[in-house]
C-alpha positions in Angstrom: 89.5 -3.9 -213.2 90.6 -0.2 -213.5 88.0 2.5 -213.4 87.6 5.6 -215.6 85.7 7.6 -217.3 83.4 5.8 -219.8 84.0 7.4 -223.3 83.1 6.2 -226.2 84.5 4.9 -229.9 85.7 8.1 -231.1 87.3 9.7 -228.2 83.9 11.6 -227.0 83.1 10.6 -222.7 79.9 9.2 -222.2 76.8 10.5 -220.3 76.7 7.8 -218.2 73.2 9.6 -216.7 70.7 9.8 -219.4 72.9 8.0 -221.9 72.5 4.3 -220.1 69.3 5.3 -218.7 67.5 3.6 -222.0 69.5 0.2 -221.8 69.2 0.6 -217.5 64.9 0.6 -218.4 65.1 -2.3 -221.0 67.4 -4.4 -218.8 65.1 -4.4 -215.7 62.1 -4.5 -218.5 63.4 -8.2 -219.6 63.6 -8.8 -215.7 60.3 -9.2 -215.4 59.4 -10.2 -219.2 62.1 -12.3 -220.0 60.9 -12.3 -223.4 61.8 -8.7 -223.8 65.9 -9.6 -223.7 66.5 -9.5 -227.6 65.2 -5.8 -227.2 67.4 -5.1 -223.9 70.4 -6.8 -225.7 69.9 -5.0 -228.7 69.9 -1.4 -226.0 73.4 -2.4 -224.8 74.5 -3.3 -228.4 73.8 0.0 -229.6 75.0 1.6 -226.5 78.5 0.0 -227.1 78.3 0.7 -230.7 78.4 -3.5 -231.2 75.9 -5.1 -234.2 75.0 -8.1 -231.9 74.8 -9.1 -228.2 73.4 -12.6 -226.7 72.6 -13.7 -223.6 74.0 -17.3 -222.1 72.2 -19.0 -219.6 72.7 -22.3 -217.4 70.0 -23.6 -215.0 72.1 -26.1 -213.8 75.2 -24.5 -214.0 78.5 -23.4 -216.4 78.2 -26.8 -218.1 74.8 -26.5 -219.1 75.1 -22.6 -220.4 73.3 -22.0 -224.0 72.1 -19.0 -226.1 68.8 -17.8 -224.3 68.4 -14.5 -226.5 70.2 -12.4 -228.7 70.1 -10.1 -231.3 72.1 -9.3 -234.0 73.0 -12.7 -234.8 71.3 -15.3 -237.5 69.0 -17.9 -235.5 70.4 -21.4 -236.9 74.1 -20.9 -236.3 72.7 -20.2 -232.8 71.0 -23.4 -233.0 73.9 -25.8 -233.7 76.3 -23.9 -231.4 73.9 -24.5 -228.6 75.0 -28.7 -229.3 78.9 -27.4 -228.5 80.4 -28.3 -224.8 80.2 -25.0 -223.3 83.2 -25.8 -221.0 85.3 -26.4 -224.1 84.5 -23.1 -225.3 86.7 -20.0 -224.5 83.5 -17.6 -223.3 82.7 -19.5 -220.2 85.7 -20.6 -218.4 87.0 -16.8 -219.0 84.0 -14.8 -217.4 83.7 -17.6 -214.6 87.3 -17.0 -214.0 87.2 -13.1 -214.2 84.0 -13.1 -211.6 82.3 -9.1 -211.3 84.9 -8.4 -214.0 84.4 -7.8 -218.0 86.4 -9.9 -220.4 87.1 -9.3 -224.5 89.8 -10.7 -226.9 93.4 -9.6 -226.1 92.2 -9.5 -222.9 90.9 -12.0 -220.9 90.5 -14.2 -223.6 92.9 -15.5 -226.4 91.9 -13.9 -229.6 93.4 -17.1 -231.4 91.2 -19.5 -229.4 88.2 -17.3 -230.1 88.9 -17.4 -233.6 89.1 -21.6 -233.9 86.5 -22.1 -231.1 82.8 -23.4 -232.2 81.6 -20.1 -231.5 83.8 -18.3 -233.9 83.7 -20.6 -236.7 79.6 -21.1 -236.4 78.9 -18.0 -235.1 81.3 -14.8 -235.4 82.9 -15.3 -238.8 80.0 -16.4 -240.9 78.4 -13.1 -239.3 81.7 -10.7 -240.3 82.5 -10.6 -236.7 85.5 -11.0 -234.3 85.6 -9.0 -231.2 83.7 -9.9 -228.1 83.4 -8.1 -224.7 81.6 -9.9 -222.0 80.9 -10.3 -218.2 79.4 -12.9 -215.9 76.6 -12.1 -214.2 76.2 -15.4 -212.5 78.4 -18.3 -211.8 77.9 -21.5 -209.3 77.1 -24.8 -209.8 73.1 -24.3 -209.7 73.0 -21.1 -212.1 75.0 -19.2 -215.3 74.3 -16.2 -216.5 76.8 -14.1 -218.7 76.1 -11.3 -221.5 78.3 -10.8 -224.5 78.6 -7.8 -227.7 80.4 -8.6 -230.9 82.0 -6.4 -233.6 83.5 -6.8 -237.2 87.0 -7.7 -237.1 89.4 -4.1 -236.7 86.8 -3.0 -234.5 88.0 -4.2 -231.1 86.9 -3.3 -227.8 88.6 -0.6 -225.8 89.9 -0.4 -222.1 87.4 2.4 -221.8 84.2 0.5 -223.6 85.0 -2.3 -221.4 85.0 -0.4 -218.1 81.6 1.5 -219.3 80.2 -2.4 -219.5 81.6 -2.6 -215.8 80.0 0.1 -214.7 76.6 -1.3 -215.7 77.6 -4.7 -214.7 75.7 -4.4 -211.3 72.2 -3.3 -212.9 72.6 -6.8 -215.0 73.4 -8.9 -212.4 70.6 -7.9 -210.7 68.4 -8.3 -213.4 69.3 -11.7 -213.7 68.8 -12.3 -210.3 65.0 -10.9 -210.3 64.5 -12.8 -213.4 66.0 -15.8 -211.6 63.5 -15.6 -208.8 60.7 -14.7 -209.9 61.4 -18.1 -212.3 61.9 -19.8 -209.2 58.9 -18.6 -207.9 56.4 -19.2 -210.6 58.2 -22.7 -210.2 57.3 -23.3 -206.7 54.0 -22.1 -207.4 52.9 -24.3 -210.7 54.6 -27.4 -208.5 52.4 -26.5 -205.4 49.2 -26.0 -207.9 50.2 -29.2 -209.1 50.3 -30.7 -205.9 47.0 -29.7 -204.7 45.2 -30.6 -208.1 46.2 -34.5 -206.9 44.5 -34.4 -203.8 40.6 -35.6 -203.1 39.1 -32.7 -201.6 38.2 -29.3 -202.8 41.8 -26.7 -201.6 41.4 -22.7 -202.1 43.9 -20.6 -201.2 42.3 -17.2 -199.8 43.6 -14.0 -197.8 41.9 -12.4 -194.9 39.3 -11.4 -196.6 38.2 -15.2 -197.8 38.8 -14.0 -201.3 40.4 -16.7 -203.6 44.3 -16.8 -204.4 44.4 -20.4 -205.4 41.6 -22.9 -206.5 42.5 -26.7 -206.9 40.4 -28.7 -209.7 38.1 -30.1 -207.2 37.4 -26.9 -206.1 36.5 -25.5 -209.2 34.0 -28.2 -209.5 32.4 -27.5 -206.1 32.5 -23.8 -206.8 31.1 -23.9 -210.0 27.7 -26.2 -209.1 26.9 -22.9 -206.7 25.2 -25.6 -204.1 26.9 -24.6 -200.5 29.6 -23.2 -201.9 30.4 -19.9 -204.3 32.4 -17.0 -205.2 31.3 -13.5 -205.1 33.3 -10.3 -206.0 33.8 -10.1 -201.8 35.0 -13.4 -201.2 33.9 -16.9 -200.7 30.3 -17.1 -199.5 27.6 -19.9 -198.5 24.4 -20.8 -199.3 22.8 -18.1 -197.1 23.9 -14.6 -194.9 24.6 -16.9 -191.6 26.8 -19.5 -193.7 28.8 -16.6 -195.5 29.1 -14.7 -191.9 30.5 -18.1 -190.2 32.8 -19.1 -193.4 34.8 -15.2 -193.4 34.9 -15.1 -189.5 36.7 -18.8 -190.0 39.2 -17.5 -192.3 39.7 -14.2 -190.2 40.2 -16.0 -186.9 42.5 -18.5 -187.8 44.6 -16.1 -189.6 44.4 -13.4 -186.7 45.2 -16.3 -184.3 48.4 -17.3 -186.0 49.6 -14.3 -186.7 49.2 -13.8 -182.6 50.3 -17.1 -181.4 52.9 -17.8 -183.8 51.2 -21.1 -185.0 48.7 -23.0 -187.1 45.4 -22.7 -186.4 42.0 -24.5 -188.1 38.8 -24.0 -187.7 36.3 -26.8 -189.0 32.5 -25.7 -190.0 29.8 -27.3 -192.1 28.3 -25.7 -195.1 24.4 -26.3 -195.6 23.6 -26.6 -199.5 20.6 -25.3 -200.9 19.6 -28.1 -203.1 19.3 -31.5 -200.8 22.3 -33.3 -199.9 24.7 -33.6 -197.0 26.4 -30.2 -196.1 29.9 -29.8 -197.2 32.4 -30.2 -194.7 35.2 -27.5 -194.7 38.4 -27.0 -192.6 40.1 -23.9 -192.7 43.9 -23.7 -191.8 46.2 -20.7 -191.7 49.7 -21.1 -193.9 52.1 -19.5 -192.4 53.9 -16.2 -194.0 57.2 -16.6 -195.5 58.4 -13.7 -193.0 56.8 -13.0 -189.5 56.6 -9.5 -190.0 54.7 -10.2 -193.7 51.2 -8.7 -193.6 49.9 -10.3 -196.7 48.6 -13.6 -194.9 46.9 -16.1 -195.9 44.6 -19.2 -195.2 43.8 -22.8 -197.1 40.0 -24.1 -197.2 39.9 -27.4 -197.7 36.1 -28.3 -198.8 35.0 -32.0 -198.1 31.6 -33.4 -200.2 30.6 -36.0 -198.6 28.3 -36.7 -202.0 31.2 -37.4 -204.0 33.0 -40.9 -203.6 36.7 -40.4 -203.9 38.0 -44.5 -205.0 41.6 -45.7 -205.4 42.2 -45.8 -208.9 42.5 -49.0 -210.9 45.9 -48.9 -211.8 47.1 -48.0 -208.4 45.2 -50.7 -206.7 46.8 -53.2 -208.9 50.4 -51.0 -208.3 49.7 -51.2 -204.5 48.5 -54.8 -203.3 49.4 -56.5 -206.7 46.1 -57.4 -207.5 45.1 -58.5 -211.1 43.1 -57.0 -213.3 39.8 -59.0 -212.4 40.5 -58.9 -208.6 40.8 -54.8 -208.7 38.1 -54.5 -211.0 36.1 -56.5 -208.4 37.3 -54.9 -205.8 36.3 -51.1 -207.3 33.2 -52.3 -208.3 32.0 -54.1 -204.1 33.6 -50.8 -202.8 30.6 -48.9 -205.1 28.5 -50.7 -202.7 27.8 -53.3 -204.6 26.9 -57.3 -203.1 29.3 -59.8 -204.3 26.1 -61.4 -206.3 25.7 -57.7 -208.0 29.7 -57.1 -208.8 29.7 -60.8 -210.3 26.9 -60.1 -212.5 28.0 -56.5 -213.4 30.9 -58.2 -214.7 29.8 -61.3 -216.4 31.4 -63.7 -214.5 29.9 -66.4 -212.0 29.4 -65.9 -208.7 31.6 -68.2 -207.3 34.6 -67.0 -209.8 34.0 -63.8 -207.8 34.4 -65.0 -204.2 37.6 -67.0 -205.6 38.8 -63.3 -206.5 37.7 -61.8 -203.7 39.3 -64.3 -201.2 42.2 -63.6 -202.6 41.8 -59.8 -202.4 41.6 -60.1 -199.0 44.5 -62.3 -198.8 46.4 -59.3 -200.3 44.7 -56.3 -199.3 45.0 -57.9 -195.3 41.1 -57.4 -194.8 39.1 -59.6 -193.7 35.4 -58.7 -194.6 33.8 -56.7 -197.7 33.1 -53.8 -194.4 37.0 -53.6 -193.7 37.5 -53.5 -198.2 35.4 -51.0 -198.6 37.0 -48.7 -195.9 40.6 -49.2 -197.4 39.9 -48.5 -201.0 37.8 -45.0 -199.9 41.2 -44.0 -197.4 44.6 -44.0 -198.1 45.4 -44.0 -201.5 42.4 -42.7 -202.3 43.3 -39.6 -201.0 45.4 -39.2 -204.0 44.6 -38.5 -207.6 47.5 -39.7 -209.5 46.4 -40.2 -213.0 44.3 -38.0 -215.3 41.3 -40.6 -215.2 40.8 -40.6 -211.5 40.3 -36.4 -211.7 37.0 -36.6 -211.5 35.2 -37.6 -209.0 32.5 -40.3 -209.1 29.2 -39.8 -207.4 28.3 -41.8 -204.5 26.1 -45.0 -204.6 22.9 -44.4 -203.7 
């Protein structure tokens, strides 16, 4: 596209300083709020002298581009255009075409297709509007962004409005792309949250100075009965000055010693409680930075309590070996170190009906002896919290 000098409607140059300094602020505001974009669009409408403005996004794409914000514009024709093929439609295919380029009718696009397309006849015309300027400010196969402004009809855009949209087509882009991944960030981080919430032990997240970043659910259950294991304004701490002392120097030193060596490195320390109890068992292991140079860094403390039984749920059991309902409730309920004589009265059947069902768990399971049962269903699988009611953990036999 050509470049000049931005100037505006009536003949009169534009400060392109202080003049797009207000729309430059609200832009990179919806960047990080992306909630603030009716307010940003509604900036750049004003700016260009345009009643409305939206913004089309596609998170997998062109052909998954919709409405995302606007302003301006009435809220159900916005709602049925979003069930058009955006392909189809004249907006897309032009910008995609005209990459790092602006677009308007009579110019980049047809102003005759514009006028019969689902946009015009849902949107524009119903509004009293029939000029559009536009410019893509992403375009692949993973990701679609593109911003548009709309007028009345005998209000078309200029050469010089549209190059003025050029000229601020870089501080959009990047908007976008901030907004994009920081998204994909957040993302990453709910997934990894996610992740560690399905796993039996306790999993925080801290920086060099043991203080918390992350806390997994069983964590926060650990944490929270203040018996080996707490939280104070400086960090994690133990149940006493020597435990809090060995716990930090853990998290230091494995941190300090990957950042030296270029590697993982765990430490592995038990945690006395104060109540009575076995002491928890924690392993600290440094992540590694996403750059080398990085110095926010980081370490994982996984937290082991050997008080809490951690049993492969019901429904996975059965998922797993194929094992019917009465053979995995049987099964759950020896591995709670029950006797068989116990488990078959706990479940009101007879004895022998239970070592029928438990023969054949061990047929399927490929154990051999209540021991060898017992072992399986407390590894493995049961490692893994998959549904909601295996979250919590069950308390060991005594």
């Amino acid at each position: 596209m050509r470049k000049a000098t931005p100037t505006a409607p009536n003949g009169r140059t534009r400060a392109p300083g202080r003049a797009t300094q207000p729309v430059l602020d609200a832009v990179y505001e919806a960047s990080l709020h992306p909630e603030s974009w009716p307010e940003a669009l509604a900036a750049l409408a004003s700016w260009l002298e345009a009643p409305a403005a939206f913004l089309q996004v596609g998170l997998g794409g062109p052909g998954s581009a919709t409405v995302v914000a606007s302003t301006g514009l009435e809220v159900t024709p916005l709602l049925a255009y979003r069930a058009s093929d955006p392909l189809r439609e004249p907006l897309v295919p032009a910008v995609c075409h005209h990459r790092d380029e602006t677009v308007r009718d009579g110019a980049g696009i047809q102003a005759e297709e514009l006028a019969a397309s689902e946009l015009g006849r849902l949107i524009l015309v119903p509004a009293g509007l029939a000029h559009v300027l536009g410019a893509s400010l992403a375009c692949d196969e993973a990701f679609f962004a593109a911003v548009w402004v709309a007028r009345p009809g005998g209000r078309p855009f200029t050469a010089s409005e549209s190059t003025a949209l050029h000229e601020l087509l870089p501080h959009l882009q990047r908007a976008v792309a901030i907004q994009r991944r920081i998204a994909e960030a957040e993302q990453q981080a709910a997934a990894t949250s996610a992740a560690l919430n399905r796993i039996a032990l306790g999993a925080i997240v801290v920086d060099s100075e043991a203080r918390p970043l992350l806390v997994n659910r069983l964590a926060e259950h650990i944490l929270d009965e203040h018996d080996g294991l707490t939280v104070t304004p400086a960090g994690l701490a133990g149940a006493n000055p020597t435990a809090t002392a060995a716990l930090r120097k853990a998290v230091r030193d494995t941190i300090v010693t990957a950042g030296r060596d270029g590697r993982t490195s765990s430490i592995g320390l038990r945690l006395e409680r104060r109540a009575s109890g076995r002491p928890l068992e924690v392993i600290v292991v440094s992540l590694k930075p996403p750059r080398r140079a990085d110095p926010h860094r980081s370490a994982i403390v996984f937290v082991a309590d050997p008080e809490r039984a951690h049993i492969t749920p019901e429904r996975l059991l059965r998922d797993l070996y194929a094992l019917t309902i009465a053979e995995a409730r049987l099964a759950l309920t020896i591995a709670q170190g029950t006797s068989l004589t116990d488990a078959a009265r706990a479940l009101g059947i007879a004895r022998n009906t239970a070592h029928t069902q438990l023969t054949s768990v061990f047929q399927k399971t490929g154990t051999g002896t209540q021991a060898e049962l017992v072992r399986l269903l407390h590894r493995g699988a049961a490692a893994i919290r998959p549904y909601e009611d295996s979250s919590e953990q069950r308390p060991v036999s005594e």
